[in-house]
Steps between C-alpha positions, in 0.01 A plus 500: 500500500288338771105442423398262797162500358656352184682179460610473174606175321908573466671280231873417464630851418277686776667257775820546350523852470288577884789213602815734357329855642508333850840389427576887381383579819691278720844592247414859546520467947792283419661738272450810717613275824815438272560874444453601839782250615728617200465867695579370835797298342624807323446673850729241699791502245389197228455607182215267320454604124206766537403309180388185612237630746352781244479173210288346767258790524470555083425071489247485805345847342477352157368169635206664642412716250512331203222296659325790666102371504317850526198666363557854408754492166589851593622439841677161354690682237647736762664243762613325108602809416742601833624117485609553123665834590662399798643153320644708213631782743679305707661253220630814329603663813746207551640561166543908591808620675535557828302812613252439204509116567365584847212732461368331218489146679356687787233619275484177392409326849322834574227368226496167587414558851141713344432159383542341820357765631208518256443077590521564890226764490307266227536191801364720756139483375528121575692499802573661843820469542661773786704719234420427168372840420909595654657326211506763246629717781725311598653434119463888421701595824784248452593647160630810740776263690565309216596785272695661807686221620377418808408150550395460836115669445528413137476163666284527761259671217550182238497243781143601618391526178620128445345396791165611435517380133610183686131490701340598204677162296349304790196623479489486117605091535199449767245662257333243261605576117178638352523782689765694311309420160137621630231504256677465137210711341588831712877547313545804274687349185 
């Protein structure tokens, strides 16, 4: 988490992993861009695999967890925690039956959106970026359409979403790489 009154000395791994959260970040507008168009496509006729899209969003979430620089352990282990859930939700919802199949994956994605959730509210202490603080909104509400078949605001709700994690991956790129780690000494183990 950002210390600007701390520059630590980052070796190998610290670049590496700061470099794969900002690519987490950029996956995860990508991936929720990628949904939204699978909802208008369903919407005008095409049928795109629902599970392309929702593979996206369990990758880019993992990717930016799993190298998740931040200070309280307690707060850590919850986003962990809703990515982990939401990952094994969703695989074994695709293994479920129809009707079971479909509530479970949407539980699934339901928990992997409080992690992207959880990381847009973390990147709002660092940045101003118009909407950030509407992400977890925006996720929570789209499970509604989603669920009830209607793609056009289930869309509308991913696709802003995506754009503002888009910003955010911008902003993340621009910012130098010490930042994420802040001062080393301050993590709870």
């Amino acid at each position: 988490m950002a210390d600007p009154q701390h520059t630590p000395v980052l070796d190998g791994f610290d670049r590496t992993t700061v470099a794969l959260y900002r690519a987490g970040i950029g996956a995860a507008s990508v991936a929720l861009l990628a949904l939204a168009t699978q909802q208008v496509a369903s919407h005008l006729g095409v049928e795109i695999s629902g599970w392309i899209p929702r593979s996206l969003v369990l990758i880019a979430t993992a990717l930016a967890v799993v190298d998740l620089h931040l200070y309280d352990k307690r707060v850590r282990w919850v986003i962990h925690a809703a990515a982990w859930t939401g990952a094994s939700l969703s695989l074994v919802g695709a293994g479920l039956q129809q009707t079971a199949g479909h509530w479970v994956s949407h539980a699934g994605l339901g928990f992997l959106f409080v992690s992207l959730s959880a990381l847009a509210l973390k990147e709002r202490f660092c940045f101003r970026i118009p909407g950030l603080r509407a992400v977890p909104l925006l996720l929570a509400l789209s499970l509604i359409p989603l669920l009830g078949g209607w793609p056009v605001p289930a869309a509308l709700l991913l696709g802003g979403a995506g754009l503002i994690y888009g910003v955010l991956a911008v902003a993340k790129v621009r910012m130098p790489l010490h930042f994420d780690i802040g001062n080393k000494d301050a993590y709870q183990i």
